[in-house]
N, CA, C and O atoms as a Tinker XYZ file with bonds, in Angstrom:
   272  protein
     1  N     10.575000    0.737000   -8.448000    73     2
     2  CA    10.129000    0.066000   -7.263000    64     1     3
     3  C      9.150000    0.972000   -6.553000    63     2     4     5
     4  O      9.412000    2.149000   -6.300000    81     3
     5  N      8.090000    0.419000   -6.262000    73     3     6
     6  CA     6.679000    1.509000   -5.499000    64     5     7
     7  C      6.579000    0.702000   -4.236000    63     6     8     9
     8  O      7.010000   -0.450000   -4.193000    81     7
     9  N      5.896000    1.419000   -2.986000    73     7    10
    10  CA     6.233000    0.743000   -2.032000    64     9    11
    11  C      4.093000    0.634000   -2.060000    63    10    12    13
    12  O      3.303000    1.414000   -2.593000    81    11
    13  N      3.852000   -0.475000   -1.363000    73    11    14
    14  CA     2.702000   -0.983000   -1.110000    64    13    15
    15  C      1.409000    0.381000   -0.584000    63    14    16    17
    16  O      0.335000    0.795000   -1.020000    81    15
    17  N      2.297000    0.673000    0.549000    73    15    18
    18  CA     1.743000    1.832000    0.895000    64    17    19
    19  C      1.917000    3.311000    0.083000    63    18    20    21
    20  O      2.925000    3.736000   -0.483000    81    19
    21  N      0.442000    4.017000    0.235000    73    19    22
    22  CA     0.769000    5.067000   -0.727000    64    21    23
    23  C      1.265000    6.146000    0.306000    63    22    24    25
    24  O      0.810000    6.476000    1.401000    81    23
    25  N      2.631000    6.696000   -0.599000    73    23    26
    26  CA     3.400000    8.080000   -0.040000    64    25    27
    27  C      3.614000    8.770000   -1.472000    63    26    28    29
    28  O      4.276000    8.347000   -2.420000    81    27
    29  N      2.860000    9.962000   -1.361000    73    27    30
    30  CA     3.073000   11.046000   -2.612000    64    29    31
    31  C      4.828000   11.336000   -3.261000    63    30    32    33
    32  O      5.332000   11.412000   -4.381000    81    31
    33  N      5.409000   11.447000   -1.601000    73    31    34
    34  CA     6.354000   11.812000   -2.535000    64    33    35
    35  C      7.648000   11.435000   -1.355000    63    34    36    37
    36  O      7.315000   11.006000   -0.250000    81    35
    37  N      9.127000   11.638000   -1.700000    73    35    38
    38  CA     9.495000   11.179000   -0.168000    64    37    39
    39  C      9.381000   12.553000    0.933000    63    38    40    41
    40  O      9.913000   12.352000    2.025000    81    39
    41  N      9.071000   13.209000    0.835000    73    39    42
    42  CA     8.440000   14.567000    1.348000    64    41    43
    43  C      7.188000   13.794000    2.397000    63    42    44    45
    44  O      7.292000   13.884000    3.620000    81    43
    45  N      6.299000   13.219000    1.898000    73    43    46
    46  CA     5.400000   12.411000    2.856000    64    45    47
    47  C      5.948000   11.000000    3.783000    63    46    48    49
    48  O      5.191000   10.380000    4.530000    81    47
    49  N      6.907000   10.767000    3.640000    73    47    50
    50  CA     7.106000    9.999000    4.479000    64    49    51
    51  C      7.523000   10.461000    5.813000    63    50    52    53
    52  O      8.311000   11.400000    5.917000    81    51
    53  N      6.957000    9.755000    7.008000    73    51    54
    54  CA     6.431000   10.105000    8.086000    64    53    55
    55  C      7.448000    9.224000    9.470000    63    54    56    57
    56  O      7.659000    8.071000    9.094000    81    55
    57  N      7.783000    9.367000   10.222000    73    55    58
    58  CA     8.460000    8.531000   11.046000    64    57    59
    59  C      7.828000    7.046000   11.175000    63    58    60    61
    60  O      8.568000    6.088000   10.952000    81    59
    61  N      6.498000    6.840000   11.525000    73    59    62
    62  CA     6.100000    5.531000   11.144000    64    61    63
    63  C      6.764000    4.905000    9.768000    63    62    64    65
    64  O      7.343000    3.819000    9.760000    81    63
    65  N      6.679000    5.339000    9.167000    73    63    66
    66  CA     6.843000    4.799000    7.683000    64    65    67
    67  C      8.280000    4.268000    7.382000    63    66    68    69
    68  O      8.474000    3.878000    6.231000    81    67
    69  N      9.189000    4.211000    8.169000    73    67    70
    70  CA    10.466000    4.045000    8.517000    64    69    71
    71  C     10.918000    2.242000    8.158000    63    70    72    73
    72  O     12.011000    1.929000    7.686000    81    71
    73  N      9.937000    1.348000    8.467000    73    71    74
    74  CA     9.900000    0.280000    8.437000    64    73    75
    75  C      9.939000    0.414000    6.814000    63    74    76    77
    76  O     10.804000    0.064000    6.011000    81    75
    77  N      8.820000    0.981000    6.651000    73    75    78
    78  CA     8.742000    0.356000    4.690000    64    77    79
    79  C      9.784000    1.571000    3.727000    63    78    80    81
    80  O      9.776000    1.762000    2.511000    81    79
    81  N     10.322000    2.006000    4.416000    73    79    82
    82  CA    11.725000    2.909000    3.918000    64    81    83
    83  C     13.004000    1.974000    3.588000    63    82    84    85
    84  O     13.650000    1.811000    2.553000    81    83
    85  N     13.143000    1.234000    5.347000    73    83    86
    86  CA    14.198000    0.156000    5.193000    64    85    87
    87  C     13.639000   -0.827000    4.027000    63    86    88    89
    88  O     14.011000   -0.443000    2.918000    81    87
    89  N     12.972000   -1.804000    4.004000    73    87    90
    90  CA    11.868000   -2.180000    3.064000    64    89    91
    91  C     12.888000   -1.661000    1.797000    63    90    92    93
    92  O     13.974000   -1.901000    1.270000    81    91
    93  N     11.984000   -0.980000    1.736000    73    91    94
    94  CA    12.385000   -0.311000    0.445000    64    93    95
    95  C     14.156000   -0.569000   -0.209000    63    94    96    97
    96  O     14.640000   -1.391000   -0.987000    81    95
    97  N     14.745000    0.636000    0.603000    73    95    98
    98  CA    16.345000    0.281000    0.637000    64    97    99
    99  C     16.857000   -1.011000    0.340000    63    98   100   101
   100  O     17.676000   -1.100000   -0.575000    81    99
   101  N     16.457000   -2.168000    1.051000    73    99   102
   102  CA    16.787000   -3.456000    1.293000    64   101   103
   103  C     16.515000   -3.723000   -0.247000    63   102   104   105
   104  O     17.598000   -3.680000   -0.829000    81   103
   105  N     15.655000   -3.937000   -0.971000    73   103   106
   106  CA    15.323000   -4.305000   -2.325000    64   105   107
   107  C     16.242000   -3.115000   -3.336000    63   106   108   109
   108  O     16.527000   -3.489000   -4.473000    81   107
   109  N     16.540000   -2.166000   -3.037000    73   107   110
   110  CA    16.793000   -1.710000   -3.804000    64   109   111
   111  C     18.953000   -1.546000   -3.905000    63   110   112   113
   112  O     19.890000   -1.380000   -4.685000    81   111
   113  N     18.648000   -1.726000   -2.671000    73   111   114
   114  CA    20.585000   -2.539000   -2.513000    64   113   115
   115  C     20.386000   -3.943000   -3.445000    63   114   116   117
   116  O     21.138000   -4.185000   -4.388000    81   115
   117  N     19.155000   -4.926000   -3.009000    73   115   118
   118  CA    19.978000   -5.863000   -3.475000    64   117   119
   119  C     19.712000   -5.889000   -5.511000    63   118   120   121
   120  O     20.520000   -6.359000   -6.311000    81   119
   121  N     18.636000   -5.370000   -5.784000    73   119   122
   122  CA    18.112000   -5.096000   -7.208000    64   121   123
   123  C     19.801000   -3.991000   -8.152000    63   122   124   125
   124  O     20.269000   -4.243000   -9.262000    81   123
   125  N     20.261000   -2.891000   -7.196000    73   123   126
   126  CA    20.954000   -2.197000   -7.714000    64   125   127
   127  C     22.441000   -2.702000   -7.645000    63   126   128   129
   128  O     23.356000   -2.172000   -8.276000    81   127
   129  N     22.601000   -3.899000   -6.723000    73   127   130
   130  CA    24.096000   -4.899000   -6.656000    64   129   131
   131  C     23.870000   -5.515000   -8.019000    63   130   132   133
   132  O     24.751000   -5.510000   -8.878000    81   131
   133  N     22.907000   -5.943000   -8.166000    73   131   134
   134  CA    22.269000   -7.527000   -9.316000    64   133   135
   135  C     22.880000   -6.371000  -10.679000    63   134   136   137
   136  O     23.792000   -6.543000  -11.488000    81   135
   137  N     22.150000   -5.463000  -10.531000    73   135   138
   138  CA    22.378000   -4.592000  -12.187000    64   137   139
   139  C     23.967000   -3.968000  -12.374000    63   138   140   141
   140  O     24.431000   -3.624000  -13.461000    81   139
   141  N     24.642000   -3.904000  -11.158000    73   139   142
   142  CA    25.759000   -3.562000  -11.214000    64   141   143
   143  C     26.899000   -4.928000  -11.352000    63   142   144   145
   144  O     28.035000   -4.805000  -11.808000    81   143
   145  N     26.563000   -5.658000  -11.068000    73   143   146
   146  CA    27.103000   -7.011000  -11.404000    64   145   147
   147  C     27.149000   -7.403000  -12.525000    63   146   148   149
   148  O     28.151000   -8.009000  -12.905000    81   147
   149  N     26.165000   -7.189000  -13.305000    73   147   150
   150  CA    25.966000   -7.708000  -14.473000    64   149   151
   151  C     26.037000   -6.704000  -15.527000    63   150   152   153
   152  O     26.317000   -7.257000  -16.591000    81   151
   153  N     25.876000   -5.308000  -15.659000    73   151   154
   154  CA    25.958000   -4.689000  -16.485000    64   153   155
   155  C     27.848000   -3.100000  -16.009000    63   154   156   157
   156  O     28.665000   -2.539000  -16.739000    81   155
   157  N     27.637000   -3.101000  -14.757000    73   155   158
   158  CA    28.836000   -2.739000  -14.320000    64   157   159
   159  C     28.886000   -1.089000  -13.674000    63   158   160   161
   160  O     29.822000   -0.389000  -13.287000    81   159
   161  N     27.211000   -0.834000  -13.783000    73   159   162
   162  CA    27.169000    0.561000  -13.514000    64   161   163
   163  C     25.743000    0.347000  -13.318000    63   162   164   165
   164  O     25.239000   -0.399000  -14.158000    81   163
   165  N     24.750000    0.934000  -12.182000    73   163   166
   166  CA    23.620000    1.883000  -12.583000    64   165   167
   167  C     23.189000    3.190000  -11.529000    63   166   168   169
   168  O     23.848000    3.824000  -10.705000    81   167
   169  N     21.717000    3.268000  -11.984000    73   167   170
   170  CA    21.498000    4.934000  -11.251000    64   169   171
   171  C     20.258000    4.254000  -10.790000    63   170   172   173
   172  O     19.536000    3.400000  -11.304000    81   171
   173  N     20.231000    5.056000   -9.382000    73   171   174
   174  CA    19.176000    4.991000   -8.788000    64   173   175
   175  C     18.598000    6.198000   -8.571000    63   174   176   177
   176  O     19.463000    7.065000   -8.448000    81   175
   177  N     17.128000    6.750000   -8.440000    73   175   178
   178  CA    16.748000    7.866000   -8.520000    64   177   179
   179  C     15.178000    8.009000   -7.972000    63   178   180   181
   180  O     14.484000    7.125000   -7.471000    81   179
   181  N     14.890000    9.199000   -8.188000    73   179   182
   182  CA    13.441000    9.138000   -7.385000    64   181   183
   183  C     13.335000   10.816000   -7.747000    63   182   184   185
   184  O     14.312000   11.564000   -7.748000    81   183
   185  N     11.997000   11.214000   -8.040000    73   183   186
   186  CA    11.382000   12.315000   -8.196000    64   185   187
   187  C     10.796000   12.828000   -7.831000    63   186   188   189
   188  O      9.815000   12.164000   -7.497000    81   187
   189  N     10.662000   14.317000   -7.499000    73   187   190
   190  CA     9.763000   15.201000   -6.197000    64   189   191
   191  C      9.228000   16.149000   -7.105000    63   190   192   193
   192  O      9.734000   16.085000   -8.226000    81   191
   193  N      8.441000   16.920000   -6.963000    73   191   194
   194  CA     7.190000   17.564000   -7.259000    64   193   195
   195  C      7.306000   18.116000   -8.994000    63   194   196   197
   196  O      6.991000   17.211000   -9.766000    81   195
   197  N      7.554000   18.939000   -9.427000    73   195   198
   198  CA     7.069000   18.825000  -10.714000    64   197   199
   199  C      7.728000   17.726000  -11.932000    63   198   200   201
   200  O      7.212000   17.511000  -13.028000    81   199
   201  N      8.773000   17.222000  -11.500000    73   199   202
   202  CA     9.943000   16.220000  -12.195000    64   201   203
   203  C      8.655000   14.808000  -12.056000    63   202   204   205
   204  O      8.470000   13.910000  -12.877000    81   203
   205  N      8.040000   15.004000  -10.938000    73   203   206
   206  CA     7.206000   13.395000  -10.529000    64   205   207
   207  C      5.746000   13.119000  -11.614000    63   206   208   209
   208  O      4.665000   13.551000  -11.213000    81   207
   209  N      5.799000   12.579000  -12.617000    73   207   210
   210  CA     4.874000   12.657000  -13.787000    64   209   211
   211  C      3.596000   11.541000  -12.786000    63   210   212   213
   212  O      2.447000   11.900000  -12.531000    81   211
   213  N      4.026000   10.604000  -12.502000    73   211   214
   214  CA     3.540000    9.687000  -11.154000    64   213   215
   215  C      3.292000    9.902000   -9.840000    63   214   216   217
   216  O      4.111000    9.356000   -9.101000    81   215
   217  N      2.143000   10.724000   -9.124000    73   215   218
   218  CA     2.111000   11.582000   -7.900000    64   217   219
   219  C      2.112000   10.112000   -7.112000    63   218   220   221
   220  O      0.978000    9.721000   -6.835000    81   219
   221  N      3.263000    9.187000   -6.685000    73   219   222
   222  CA     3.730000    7.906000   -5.826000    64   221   223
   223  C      4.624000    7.588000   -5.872000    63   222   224   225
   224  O      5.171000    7.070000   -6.846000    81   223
   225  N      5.181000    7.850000   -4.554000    73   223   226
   226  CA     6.932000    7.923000   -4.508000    64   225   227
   227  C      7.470000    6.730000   -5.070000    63   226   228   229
   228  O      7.065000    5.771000   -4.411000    81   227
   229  N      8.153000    6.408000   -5.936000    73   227   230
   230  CA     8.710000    5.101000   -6.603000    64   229   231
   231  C      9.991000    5.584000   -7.010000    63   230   232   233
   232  O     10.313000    6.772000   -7.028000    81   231
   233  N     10.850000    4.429000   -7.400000    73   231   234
   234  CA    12.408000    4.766000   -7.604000    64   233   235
   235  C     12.422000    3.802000   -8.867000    63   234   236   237
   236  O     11.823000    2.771000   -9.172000    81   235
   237  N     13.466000    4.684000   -9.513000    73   235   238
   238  CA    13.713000    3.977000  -10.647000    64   237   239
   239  C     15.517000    3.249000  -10.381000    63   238   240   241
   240  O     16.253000    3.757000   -9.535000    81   239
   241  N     15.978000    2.041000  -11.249000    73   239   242
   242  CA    16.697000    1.420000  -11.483000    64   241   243
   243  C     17.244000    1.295000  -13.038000    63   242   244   245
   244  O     16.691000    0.582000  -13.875000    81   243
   245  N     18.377000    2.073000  -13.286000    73   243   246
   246  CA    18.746000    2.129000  -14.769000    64   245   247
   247  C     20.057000    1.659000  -14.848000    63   246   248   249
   248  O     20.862000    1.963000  -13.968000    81   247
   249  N     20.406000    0.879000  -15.896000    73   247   250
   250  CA    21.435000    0.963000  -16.489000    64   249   251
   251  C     21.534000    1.300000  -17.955000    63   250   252   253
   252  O     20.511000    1.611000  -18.565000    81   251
   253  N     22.914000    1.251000  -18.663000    73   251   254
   254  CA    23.014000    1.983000  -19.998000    64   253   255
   255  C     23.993000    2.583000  -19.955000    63   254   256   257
   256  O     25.074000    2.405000  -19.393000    81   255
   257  N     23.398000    3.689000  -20.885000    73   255   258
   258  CA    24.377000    5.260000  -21.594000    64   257   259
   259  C     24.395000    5.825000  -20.140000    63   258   260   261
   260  O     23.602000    5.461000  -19.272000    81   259
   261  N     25.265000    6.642000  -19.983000    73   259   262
   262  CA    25.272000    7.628000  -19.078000    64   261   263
   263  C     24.077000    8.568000  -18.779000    63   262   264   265
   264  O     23.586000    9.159000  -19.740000    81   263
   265  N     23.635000    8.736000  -17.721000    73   263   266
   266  CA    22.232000    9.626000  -17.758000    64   265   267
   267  C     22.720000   11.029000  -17.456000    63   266   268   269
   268  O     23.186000   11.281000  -16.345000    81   267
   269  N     22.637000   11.896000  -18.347000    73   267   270
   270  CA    23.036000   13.152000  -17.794000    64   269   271
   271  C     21.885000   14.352000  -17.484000    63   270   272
   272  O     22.232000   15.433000  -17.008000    81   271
């Protein structure tokens, strides 16, 4: 999930930016209920500076094998 507006990383997000944070959250409660409903487990996650291959804060949504 990427949010409309560009933020490098969540390191750049700014007190304005608070609106498209909730935003954010809101989709990602209801996207990470949907995958847990149906598959019975997942991970939510997000990456900061050298881990971030994508310099735009985005979150990932997994289910599966265990991510270790």
């Amino acid at each position: 999930m990427i949010p409309k507006k560009h933020l490098s990383s969540i390191y750049g997000v700014k007190r304005g930016d608070m609106l498209i944070m909730v935003e954010i959250f809101e989709v990602l409660q209801q996207n990470s209920a949907k995958i847990n409903a149906e598959f019975g487990a997942c991970t939510v996650s997000t990456n900061v500076g050298g881990y971030q291959t994508t310099k735009h804060m985005h979150w990932h949504v997994r289910y599966g094998e265990k991510i270790r």
